[in-house]
C-alpha positions as CSV (number, residue, x, y, z in Angstrom):
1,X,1.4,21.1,-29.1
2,X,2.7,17.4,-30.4
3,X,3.7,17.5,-34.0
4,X,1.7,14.8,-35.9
5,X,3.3,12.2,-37.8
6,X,3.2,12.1,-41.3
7,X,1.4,8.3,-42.8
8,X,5.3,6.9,-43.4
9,X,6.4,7.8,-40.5
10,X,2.8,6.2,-38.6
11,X,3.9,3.0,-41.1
12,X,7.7,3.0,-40.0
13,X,6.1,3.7,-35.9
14,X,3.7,0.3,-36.3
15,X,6.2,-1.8,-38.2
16,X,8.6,-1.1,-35.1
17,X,5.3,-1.9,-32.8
18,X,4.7,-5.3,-34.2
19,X,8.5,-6.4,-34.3
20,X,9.1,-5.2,-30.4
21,X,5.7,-7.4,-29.8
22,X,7.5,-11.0,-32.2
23,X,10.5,-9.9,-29.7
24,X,8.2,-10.3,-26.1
25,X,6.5,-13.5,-27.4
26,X,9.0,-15.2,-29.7
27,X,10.7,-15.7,-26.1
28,X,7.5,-16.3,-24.1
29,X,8.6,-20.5,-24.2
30,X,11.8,-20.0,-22.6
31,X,10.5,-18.1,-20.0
32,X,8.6,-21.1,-18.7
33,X,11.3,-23.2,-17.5
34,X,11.3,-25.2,-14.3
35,X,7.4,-24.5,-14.3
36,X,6.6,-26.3,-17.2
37,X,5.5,-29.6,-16.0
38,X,2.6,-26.6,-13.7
39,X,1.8,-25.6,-17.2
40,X,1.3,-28.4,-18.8
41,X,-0.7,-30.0,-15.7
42,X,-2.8,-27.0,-15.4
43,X,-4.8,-27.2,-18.6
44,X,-5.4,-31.0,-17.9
45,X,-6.8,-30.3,-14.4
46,X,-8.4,-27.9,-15.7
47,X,-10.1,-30.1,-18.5
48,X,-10.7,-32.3,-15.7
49,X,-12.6,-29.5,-13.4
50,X,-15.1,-28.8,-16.2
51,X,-16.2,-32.7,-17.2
52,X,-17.1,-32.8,-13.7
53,X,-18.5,-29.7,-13.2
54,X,-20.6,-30.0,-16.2
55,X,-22.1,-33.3,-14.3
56,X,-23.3,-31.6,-11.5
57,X,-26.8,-29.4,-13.2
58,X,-27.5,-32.9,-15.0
59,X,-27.7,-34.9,-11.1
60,X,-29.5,-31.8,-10.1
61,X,-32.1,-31.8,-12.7
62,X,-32.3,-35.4,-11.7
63,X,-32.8,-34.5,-8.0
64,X,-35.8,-32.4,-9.2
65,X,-37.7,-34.8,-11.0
66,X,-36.9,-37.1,-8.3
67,X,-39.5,-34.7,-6.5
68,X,-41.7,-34.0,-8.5
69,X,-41.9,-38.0,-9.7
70,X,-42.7,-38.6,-6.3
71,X,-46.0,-36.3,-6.5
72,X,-46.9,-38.6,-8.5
73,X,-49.6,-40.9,-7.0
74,X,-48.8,-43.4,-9.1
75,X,-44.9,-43.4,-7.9
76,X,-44.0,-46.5,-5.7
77,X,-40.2,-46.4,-5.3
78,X,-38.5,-45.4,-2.2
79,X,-37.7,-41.9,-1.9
80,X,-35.6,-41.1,0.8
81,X,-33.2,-43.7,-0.6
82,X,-33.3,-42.7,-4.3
83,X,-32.8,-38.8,-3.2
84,X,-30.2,-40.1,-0.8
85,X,-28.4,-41.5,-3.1
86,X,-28.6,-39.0,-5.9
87,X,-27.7,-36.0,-2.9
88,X,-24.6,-37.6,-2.6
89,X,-23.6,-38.1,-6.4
90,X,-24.3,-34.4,-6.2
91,X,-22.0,-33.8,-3.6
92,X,-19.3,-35.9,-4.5
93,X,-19.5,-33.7,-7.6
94,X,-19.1,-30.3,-5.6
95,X,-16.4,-31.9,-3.5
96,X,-14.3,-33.3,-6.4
97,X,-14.6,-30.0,-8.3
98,X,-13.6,-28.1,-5.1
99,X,-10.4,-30.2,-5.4
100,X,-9.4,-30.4,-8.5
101,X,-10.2,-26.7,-9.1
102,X,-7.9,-25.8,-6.0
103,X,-5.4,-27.9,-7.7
104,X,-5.5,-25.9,-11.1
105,X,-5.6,-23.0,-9.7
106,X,-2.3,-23.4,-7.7
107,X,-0.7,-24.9,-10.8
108,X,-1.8,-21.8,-12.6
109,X,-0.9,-19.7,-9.7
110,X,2.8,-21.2,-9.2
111,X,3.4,-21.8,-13.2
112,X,2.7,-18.0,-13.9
113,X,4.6,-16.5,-10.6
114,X,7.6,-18.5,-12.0
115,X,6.9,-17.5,-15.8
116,X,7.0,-13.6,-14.2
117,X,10.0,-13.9,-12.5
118,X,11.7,-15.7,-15.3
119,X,10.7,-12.6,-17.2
120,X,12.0,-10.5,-15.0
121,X,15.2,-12.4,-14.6
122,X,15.8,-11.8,-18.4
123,X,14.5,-8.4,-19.0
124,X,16.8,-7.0,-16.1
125,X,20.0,-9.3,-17.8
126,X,19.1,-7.9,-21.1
127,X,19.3,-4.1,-19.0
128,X,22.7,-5.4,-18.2
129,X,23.9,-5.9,-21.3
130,X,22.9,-2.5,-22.7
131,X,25.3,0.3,-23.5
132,X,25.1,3.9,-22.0
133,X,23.4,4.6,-25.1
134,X,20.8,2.4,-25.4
135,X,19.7,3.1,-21.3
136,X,20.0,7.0,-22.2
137,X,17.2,6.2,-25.4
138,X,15.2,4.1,-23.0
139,X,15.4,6.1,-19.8
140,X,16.0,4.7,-16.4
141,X,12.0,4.8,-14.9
142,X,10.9,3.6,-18.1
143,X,12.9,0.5,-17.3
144,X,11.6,-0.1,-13.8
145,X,8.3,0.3,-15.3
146,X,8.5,-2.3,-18.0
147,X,10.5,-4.6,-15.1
148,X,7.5,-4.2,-12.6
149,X,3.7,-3.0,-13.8
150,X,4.7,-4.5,-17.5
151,X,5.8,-8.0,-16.6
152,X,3.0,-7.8,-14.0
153,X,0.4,-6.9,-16.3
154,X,1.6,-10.0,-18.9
155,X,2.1,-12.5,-16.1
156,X,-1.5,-11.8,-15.0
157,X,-2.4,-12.3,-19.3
158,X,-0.2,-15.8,-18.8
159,X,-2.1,-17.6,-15.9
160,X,-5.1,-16.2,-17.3
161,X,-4.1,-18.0,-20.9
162,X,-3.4,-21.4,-19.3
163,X,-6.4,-21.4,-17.1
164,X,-9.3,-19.5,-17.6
165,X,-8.6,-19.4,-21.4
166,X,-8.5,-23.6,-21.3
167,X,-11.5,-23.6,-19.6
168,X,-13.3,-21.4,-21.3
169,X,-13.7,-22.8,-24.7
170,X,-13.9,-26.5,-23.5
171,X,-16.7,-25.3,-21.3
172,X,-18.6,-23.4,-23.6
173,X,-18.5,-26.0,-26.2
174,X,-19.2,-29.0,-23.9
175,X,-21.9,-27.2,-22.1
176,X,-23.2,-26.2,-25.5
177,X,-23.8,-29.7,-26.6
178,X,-25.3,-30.4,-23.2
179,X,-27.8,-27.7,-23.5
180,X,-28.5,-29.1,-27.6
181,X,-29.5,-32.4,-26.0
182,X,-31.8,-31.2,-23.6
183,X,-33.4,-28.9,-26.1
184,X,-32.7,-27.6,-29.6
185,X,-35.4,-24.8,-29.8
186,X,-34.3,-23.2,-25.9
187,X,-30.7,-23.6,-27.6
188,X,-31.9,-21.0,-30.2
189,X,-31.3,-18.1,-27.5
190,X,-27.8,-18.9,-27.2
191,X,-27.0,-17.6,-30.6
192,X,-29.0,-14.3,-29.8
193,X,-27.0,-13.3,-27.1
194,X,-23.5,-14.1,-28.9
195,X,-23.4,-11.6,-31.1
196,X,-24.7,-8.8,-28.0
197,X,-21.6,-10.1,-25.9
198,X,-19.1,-9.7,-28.9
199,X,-20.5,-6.3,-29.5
200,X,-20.3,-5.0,-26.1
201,X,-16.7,-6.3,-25.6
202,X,-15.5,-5.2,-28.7
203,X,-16.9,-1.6,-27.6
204,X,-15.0,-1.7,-24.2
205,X,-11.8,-3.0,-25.9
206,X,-12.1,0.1,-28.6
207,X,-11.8,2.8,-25.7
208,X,-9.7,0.6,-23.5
209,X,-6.9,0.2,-25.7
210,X,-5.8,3.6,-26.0
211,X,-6.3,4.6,-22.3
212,X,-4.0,1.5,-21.3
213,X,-0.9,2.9,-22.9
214,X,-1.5,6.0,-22.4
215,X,-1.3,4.8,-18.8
216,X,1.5,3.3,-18.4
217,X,3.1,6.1,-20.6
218,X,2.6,8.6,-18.0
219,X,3.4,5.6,-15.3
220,X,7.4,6.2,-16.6
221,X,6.7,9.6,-16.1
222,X,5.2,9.1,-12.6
223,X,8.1,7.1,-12.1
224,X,11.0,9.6,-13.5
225,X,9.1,12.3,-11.3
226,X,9.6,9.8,-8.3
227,X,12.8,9.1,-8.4
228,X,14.1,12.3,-9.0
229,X,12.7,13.4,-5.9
230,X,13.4,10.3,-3.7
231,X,17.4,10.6,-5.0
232,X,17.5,14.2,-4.8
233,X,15.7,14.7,-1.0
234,X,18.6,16.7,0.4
235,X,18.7,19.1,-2.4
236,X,14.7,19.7,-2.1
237,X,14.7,20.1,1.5
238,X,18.1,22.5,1.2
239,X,15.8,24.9,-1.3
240,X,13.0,24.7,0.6
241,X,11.0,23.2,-2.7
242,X,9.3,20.7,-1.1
243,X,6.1,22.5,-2.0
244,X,7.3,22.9,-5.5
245,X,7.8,19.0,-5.4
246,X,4.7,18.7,-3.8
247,X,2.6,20.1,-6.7
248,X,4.6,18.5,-9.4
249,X,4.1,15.2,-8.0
250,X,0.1,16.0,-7.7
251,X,0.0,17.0,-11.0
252,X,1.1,13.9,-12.4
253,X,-0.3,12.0,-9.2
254,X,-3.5,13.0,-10.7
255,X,-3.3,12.3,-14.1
256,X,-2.3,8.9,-13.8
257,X,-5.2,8.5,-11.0
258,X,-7.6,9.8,-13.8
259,X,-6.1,7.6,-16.6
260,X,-7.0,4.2,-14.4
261,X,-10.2,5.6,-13.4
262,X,-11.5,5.7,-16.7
263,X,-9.8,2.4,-17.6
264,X,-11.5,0.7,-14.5
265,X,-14.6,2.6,-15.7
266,X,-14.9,1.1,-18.9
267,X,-14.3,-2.0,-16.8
268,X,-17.1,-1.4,-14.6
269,X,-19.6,-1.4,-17.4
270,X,-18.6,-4.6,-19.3
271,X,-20.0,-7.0,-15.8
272,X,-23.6,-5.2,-15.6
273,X,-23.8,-4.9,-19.6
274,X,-23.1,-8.7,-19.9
275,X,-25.1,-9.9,-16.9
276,X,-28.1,-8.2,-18.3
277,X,-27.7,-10.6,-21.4
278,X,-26.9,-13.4,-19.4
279,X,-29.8,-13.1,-17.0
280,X,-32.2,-12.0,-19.9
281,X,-31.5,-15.1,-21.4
282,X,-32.3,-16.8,-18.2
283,X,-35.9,-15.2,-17.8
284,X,-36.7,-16.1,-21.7
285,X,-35.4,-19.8,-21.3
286,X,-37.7,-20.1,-18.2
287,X,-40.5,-18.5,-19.8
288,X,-40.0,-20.8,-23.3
289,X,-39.0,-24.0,-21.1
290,X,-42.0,-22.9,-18.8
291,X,-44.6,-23.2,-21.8
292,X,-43.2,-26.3,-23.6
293,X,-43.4,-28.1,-20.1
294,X,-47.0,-27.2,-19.3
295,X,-48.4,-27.9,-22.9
296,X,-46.1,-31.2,-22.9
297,X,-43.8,-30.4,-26.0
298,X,-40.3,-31.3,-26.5
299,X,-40.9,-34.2,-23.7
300,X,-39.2,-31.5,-21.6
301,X,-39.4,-31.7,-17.6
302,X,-38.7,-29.5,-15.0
303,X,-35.2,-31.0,-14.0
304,X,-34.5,-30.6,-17.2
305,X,-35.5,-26.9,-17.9
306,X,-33.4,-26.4,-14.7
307,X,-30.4,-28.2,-16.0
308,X,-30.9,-26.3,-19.4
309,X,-30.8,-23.1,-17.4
310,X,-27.7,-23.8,-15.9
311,X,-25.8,-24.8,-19.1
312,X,-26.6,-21.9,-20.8
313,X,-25.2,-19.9,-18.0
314,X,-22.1,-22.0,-18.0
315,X,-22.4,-21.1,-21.8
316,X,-22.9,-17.7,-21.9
317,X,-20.5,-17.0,-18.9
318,X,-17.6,-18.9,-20.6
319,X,-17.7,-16.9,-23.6
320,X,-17.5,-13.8,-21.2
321,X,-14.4,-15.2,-20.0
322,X,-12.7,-16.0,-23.4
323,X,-13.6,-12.1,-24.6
324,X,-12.6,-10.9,-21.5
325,X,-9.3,-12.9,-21.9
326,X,-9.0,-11.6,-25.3
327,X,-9.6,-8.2,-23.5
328,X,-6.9,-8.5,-21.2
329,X,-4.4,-9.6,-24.1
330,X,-5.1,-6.8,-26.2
331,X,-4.7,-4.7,-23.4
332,X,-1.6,-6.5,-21.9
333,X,-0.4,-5.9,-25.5
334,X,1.4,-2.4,-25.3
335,X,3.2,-4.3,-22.2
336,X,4.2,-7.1,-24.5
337,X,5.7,-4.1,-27.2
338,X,6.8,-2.1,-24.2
339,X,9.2,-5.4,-22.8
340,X,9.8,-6.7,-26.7
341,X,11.2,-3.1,-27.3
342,X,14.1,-4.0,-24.3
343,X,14.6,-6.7,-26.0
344,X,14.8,-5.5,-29.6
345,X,17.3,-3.5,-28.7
346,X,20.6,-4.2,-29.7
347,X,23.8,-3.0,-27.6
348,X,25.5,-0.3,-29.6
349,X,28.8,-1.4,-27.8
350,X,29.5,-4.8,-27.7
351,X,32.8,-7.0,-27.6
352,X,31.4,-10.0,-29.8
353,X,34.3,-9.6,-31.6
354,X,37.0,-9.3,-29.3
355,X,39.9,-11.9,-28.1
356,X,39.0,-13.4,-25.0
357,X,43.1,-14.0,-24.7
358,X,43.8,-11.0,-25.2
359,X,44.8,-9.0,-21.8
360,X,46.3,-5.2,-21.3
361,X,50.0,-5.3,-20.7
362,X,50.2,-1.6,-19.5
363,X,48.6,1.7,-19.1
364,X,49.7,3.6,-22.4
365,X,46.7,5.4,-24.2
366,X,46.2,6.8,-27.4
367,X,43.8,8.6,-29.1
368,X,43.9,8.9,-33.0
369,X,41.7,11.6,-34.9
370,X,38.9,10.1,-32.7
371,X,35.5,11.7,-32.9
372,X,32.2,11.1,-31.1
373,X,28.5,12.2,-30.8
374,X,25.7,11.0,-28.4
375,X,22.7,11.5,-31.1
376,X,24.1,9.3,-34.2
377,X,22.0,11.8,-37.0
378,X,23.7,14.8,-35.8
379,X,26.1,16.6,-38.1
380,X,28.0,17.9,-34.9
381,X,30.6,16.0,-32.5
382,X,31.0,16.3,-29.1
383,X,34.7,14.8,-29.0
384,X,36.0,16.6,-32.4
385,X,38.9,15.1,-34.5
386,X,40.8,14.7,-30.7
387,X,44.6,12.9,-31.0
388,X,47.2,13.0,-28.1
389,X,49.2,9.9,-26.6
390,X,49.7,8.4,-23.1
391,X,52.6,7.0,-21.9
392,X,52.2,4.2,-19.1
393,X,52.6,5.4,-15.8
394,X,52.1,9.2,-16.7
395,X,49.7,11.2,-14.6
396,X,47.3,13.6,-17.0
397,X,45.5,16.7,-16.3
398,X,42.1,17.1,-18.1
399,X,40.9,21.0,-17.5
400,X,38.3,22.8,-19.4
401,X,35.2,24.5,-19.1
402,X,31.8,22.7,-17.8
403,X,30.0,21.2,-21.6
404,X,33.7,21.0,-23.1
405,X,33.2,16.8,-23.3
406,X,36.2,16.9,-20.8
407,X,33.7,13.6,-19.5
408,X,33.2,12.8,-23.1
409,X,36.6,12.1,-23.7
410,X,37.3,9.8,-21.1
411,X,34.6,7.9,-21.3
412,X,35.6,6.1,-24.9
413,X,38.5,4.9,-22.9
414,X,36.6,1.7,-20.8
415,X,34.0,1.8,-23.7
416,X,31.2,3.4,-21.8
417,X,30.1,4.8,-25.3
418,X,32.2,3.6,-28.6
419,X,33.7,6.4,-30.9
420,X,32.4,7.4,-33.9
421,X,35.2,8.0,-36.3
422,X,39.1,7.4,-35.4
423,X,41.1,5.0,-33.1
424,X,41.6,4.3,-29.5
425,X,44.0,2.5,-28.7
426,X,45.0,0.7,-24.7
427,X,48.3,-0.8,-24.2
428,X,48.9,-0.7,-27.7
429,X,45.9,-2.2,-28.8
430,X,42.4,-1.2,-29.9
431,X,40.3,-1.0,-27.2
432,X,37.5,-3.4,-29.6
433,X,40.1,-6.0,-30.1
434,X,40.0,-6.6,-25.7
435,X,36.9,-8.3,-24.0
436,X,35.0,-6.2,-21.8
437,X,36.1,-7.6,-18.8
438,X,39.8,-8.1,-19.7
439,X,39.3,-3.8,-20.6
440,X,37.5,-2.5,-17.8
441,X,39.2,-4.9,-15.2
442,X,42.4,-3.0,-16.2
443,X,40.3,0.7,-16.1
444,X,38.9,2.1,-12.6
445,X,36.7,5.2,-13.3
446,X,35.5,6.8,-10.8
447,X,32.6,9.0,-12.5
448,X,31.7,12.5,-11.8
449,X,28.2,10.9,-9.6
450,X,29.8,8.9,-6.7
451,X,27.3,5.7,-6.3
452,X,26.8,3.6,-3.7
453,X,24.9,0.6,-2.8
454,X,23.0,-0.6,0.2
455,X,25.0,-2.9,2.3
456,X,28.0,-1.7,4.7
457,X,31.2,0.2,3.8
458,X,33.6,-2.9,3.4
459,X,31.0,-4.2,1.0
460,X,31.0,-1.0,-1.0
461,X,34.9,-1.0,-1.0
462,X,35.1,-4.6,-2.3
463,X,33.7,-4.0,-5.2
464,X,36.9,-3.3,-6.7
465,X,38.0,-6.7,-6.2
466,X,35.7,-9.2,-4.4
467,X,38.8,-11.5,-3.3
468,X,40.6,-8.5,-1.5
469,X,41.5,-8.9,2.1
470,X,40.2,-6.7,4.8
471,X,43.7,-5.8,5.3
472,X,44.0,-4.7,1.2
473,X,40.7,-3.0,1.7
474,X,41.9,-1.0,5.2
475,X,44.9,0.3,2.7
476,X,43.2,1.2,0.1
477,X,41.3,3.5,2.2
478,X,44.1,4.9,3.9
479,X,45.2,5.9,0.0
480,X,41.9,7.5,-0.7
481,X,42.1,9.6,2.8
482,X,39.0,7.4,4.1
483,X,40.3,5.0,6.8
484,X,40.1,8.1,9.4
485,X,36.5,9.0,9.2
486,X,35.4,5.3,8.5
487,X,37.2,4.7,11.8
488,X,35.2,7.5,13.6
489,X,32.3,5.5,13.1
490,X,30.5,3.5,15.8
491,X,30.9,0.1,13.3
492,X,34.0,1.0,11.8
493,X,33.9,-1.0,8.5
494,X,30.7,-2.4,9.0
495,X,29.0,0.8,9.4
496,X,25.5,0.3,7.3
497,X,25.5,2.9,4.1
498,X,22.0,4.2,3.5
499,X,20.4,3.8,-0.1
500,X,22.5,5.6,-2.7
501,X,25.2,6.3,0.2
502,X,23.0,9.1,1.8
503,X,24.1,8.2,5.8
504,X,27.5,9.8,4.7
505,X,28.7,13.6,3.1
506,X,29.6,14.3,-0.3
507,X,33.7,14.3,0.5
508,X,33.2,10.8,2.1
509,X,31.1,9.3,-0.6
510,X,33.7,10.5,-3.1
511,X,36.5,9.2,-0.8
512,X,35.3,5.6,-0.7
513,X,34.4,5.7,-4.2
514,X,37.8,6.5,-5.1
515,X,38.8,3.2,-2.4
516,X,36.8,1.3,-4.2
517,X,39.0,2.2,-7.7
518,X,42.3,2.2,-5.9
519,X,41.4,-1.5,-4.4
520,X,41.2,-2.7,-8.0
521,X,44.9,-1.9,-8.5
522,X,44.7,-1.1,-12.5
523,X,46.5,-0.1,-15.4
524,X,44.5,3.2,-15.7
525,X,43.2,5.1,-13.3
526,X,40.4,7.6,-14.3
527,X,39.0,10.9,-11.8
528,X,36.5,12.2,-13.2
529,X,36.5,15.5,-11.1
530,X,35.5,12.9,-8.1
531,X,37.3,15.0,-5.7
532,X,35.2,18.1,-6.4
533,X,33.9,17.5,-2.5
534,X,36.8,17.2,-1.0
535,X,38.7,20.2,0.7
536,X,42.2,21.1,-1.0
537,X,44.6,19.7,2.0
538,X,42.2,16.5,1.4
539,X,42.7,16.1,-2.3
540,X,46.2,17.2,-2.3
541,X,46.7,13.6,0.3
542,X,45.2,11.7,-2.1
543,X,47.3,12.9,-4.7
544,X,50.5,12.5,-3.0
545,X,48.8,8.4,-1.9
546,X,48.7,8.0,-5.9
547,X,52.7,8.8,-6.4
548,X,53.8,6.5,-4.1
549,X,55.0,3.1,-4.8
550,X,52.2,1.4,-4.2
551,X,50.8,3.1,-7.2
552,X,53.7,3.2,-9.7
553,X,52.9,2.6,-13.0
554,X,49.8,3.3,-12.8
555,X,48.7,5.6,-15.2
556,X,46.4,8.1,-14.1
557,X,44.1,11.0,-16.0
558,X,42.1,13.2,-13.3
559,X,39.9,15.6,-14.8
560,X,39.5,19.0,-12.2
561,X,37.7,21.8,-12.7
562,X,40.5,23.0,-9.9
563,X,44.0,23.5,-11.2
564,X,45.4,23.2,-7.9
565,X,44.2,19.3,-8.3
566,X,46.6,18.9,-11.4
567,X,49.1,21.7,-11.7
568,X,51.8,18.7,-10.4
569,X,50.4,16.3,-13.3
570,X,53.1,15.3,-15.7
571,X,51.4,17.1,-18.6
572,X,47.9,18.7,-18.7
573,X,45.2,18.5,-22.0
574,X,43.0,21.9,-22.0
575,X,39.9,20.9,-23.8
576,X,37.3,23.2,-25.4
577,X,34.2,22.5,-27.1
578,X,35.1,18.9,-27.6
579,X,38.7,19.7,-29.3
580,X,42.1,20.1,-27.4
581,X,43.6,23.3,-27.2
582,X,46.9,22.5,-25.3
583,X,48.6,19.9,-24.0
584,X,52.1,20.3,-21.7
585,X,53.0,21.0,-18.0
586,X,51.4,24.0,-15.5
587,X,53.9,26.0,-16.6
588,X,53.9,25.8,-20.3
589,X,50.4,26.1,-20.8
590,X,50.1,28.8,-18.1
591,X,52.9,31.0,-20.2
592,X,51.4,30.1,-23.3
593,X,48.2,29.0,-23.5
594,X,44.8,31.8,-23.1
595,X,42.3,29.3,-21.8
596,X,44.2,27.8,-19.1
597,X,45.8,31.3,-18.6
598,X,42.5,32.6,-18.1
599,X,41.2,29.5,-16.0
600,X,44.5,29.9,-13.7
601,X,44.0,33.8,-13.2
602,X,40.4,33.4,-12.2
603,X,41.2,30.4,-9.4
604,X,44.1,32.7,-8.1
605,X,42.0,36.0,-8.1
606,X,39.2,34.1,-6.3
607,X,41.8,32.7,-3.9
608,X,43.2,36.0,-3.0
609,X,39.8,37.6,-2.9
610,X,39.4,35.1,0.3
C-alpha cells in the first residue's frame, strides 16, 4: 500500500508542480519560431471567418421575410429578383466563409505542427544535455512519453488556443450583441443556460483531471514494460516466457485501456449534456419568439425569430468551445508539468566552468581520496575513500566481485557521473577544469552494454571519428578481431545492423564496439568487461592488437571478471565493496593478496574441472 504524504511534504510536491508548469510555458514563445507569422495570421483570419459568418443568419432572416412579405397581397415588388439577389448575398457568404475558414484552419494546422516539433526539438536537446543521473531519476520510457503523447497532447491545446479559443469569445460576444438587437427579452434565456454549461463542465473537468495523469502515469509504465520486452526478445524467447510477457503486458495493456475509457467517458457525457441545454434553449426561444410574433410585440418577425435562433446557437455553442478549451488546458496541464519537469531539471554534471583551451596532453590518471554515491541523501558510498595513480601508457587490471563499483569507478573518469568527495585528476589536471568534449574526445569507453545503432557497420564504426577513412576504419577492425567476420558477410562493411545491433552475436557486437573505441585513437582506453562474449583465444588477440605500436601510449584500464583477460596487465587494482584491496602485478597479488587469491583459484579449478 502507498505511504501517504504528510501536508509539507503535499506543499513541497505542488510548489515543485507549479514551477515544472512556469518551466513548459515560460518557453512556450520560443517554440513558435519560423511559424509565427501562421500564428499571428491565424487569429486574424479567424476574426475575419466570424464577421462574416455572423452575416449569414441576418441575409437569411432576410430571405424569410422576403417570403412571407410576398404573401402579402398588398406586396408589389418583384420577387424572383429580390430573392435572387438576396440567395446570392447568402451564398457569397457561405463561399467566403468556406475560404477563409480553410485558410485558418491550415494556418492553425501548420503553426501548431511546427510549434510541436519545435518542442520536441528542445525537449530531446534538453535529454541530451542531461547527466546519467538526472536520466536515471527521470527514467528512459518516461522520456519518450513526455517527447511523444505529452508534446502531442500540448500541441493539440496550442492550435486549439490560437483557433478555436480566438473564435470563441469574439463569436460569443459578437453574436451576443446580435441576438440583443433582435430582441432583449428572448436574450433573457441566454443567461439561464450559462451558468448550466459552466456547471456541467466544471463537473467533467473535476473527474477528468485526475484520471488524465493518472493515465499517462501508467503510459511510462506501459512504455517501460514495452521496451523491456522489445530490447530483450531473444532473452524471452530463450526462457520460453513469452507467456509470462504475455500477461504482464495485458495487465498493464488493460489498465491503461480502462484509464482512457473512463476519460473518453466523461467525455462522452459533456456533448449530450450540453446539447440538451443548447437545443432546450432553442424550443423556448421558438415558443417565446412564436408568441410575441402572433400577438405583434417586440415588432418581431419571423426572419427575425429565425436569425435570433441561430445567434443564440452560435452563442451558446461558442461558450462550449471556450470551456471545452479550458477543459483541454487543464487537462493538457499534467503534460505541460510533465515536459516543464525536463526542463527544470538541471544537469548535475556540467562543464560551464571549464577551459575551452584546455586539451589532455597524456593518459596519466589519478584518483585522490575520491568518493561517490548514486542517491545524494545516502550516508553510504559506492566508490569509498578510493586513491591509486596511473601512469600514461600503463595497461590496468580492474577485478572484483559483481556490485564491488568495479563500473563505478571508472565511470568518474569521462564524467559519466561527478564524484562526490575527493579529486580526479586526467593528464595532470582535474577532470572539471577540461570541456566535455576536449575530456571524452581523449577517453573511449566501451561500457559493459555494447550499443548499436541502425544504419550499416561502417557507420557504426565511424562513430569514433566521423573524418576516418575507410582504410582507418578496416584497421581498426582488424585490432578489435572484427574485419574477419565483417568480411564473411554478403555486404562486407555495408552489411545493414538491425535495431540495437540484433542481426549480429554478442562476441561481434562487443568486437565492433570495441572498433569503434580503438578508431578514436585516445589517451585512455576504458573495457569495461566488453569482452565478456568473446572466447579466450579471441580476447587474448585483442589484447596482444592493443600492445602493439599502433597503440603505444595509450593508456588502458580493462575491467574482467576473467583473470586470464588481465593477468599480463602492468599492475592490477582488486576492488571490494567500493574500496581497493590491492593493487600490483598477477603475481604479487596472487602471493599475497586473499581476494584475488581466491578469485584466481576458483577460475583455475573451474578450468581444470573442464
Amino acid at each position: 500500500m502507498e505511504k501517504k504524504k504528510d501536508p509539507i511534504e503535499k506543499k513541497k510536491d505542488k510548489k515543485l508542480s507549479k514551477a515544472h508548469t512556469k518551466a513548459a510555458t515560460s518557453r512556450f514563445w520560443r517554440y513558435t519560431k519560423g511559424y509565427r507569422f501562421l500564428t499571428i495570421i491565424c487569429p486574424i483570419m479567424i476574426l475575419g471567418d466570424v464577421i462574416i459568418e455572423l452575416q449569414i443568419p441576418k441575409a437569411m432572416g432576410k430571405v424569410i421575410d422576403l417570403i412571407y412579405e410576398a404573401n402579402n397581397p398588398a406586396y408589389t415588388g418583384n420577387l424572383t429578383a429580390e430573392l435572387s439577389r438576396q440567395l446570392a448575398i447568402v451564398l457569397s457568404l457561405c463561399a467566403l466563409t468556406l475560404v477563409v475558414g480553410y485558410i485558418a484552419a491550415r494556418c492553425s494546422a501548420i503553426a501548431s505542427m511546427g510549434f510541436g516539433a519545435n518542442l520536441r526539438r528542445e525537449l530531446f536537446n534538453k535529454t541530451q544535455s542531461l547527466s546519467f543521473e538526472n536520466i536515471d531519476k527521470l527514467k528512459i520510457s518516461s522520456l519518450i512519453t513526455r517527447m511523444t503523447s505529452d508534446v502531442s497532447s500540448v500541441q493539440n491545446v496550442y492550435k486549439n488556443v490560437i483557433a478555436i479559443f480566438v473564435k470563441g469569445p469574439f463569436m460569443l460576444i459578437t453574436a451576443l450583441i446580435y441576438a440583443l438587437n433582435i430582441s432583449t427579452k428572448l436574450t433573457s434565456i441566454f443567461w439561464v443556460a450559462l451558468p448550466a454549461i459552466i456547471v456541467i463542465l466544471a463537473i467533467m473537468a473535476y473527474f477528468a483531471v485526475p484520471i488524465v495523469k493518472e493515465t499517462l502515469k501508467k503510459t511510462d509504465e506501459f512504455n517501460g514494460v514495452l521496451r523491456g520486452n522489445i530490447n530483450g526478445v531473444r532473452v524471452v524467447k530463450a526462457f520460453v516466457r513469452e507467456e509470462y510477457e504475455k500477461e504482464k503486458f495485458e495487465k498493464i495493456n488493460t489498465i491503461v485501456m480502462k484509464l482512457s475509457e473512463k476519460s473518453q467517458k466523461l467525455t462522452l457525457y459533456i456533448t449530450p449534456a450540453i446539447s440538451l441545454v443548447i437545443y432546450g434553449c432553442m424550443v423556448v426561444a421558438l415558443w417565446l419568439g412564436s408568441d410575441l410574433i402572433i400577438n405583434g410585440r417586440d415588432g418581431l418577425t419571423t426572419g427575425d425569430l429565425s436569425a435570433f435562433v441561430a445567434y443564440i446557437t452560435q452563442v451558446l455553442t461558442s461558450l462550449m468551445t471556450v470551456l471545452l478549451i479550458f477543459l483541454s488546458v487543464i487537462m493538457a496541464k499534467a503534460s505541460i508539468g510533465r515536459i516543464g519537469e525536463v526542463f527544470y531539471e538541471e544537469p548535475t554534471v556540467t562543464d560551464k566552468t571549464a577551459d575551452p583551451s584546455l586539451t589532455v596532453e597524456d593518459g596519466s590518471i589519478e584518483y585522490k581520496n575520491v568518493c561517490f554515491r548514486y542517491n545524494k541523501e545516502s550516508d553510504k558510498n559506492i566508490v569509498d575513500n578510493v586513491s591509486f595513480k596511473i601512469n600514461s601508457g600503463e595497461t590496468i587490471g580492474i577485478i572484483g566481485s559483481t556490485g564491488s563499483a568495479k563500473s563505478s569507478v571508472v565511470q568518474l573518469i569521462p564524467r559519466l557521473y561527478d564524484a562526490d568527495e575527493g579529486q580526479i585528476l586526467v593528464g595532470g589536471r582535474d577532470v572539471r577544469d577540461y570541456t566535455f568534449r576536449n575530456l571524452r574526445g581523449a577517453v573511449s569507453f566501451v561500457p559493459q552494454q555494447n550499443t548499436l545503432f541502425s544504419g550499416s557497420i561502417r557507420e557504426n564504426i565511424r562513430w569514433g571519428n566521423p573524418d576516418a577513412t575507410d582504410e582507418e576504419i578496416e584497421a581498426a577492425a582488424k585490432a578489435a578481431q572484427a574485419h574477419e567476420f565483417i568480411e564473411g558477410f554478403e555486404k562486407g562493411y555495408d552489411t545493414e545492423l538491425g535495431q540495437g545491433g540484433n542481426t549480429v552475436s554478442g562476441g561481434q557486437r562487443q568486437r565492433i564496439c570495441i572498433a569503434r573505441a580503438l578508431l578514436r585513437k585516445p589517451k585512455v582506453l576504458i573495457f569495461d568487461d566488453s569482452t565478456s562474449a568473446v572466447d579466450t583465444a579471441t580476447d587474448a588477440k585483442i589484447k596482444a592488437s592493443l600492445r602493439s605500436d599502433d597503440f603505444r601510449g595509450i593508456t588502458k584500464i580493462i575491467i574482467a571478471q576473467r583473470i586470464t583477460s588481465i593477468m599480463d596487465a602492468d599492475r592490477i587494482i582488486v576492488i571490494d565493496n567500493g574500496r581497493i584491496e590491492g593493487i600490483g602485478t598477477h603475481n604479487e597479488l596472487k602471493d599475497t593478496n586473499k581476494i584475488y587469491n581466491e578469485i584466481f583459484v576458483s577460475q583455475q579449478e573451474g578450468v581444470l574441472a573442464q
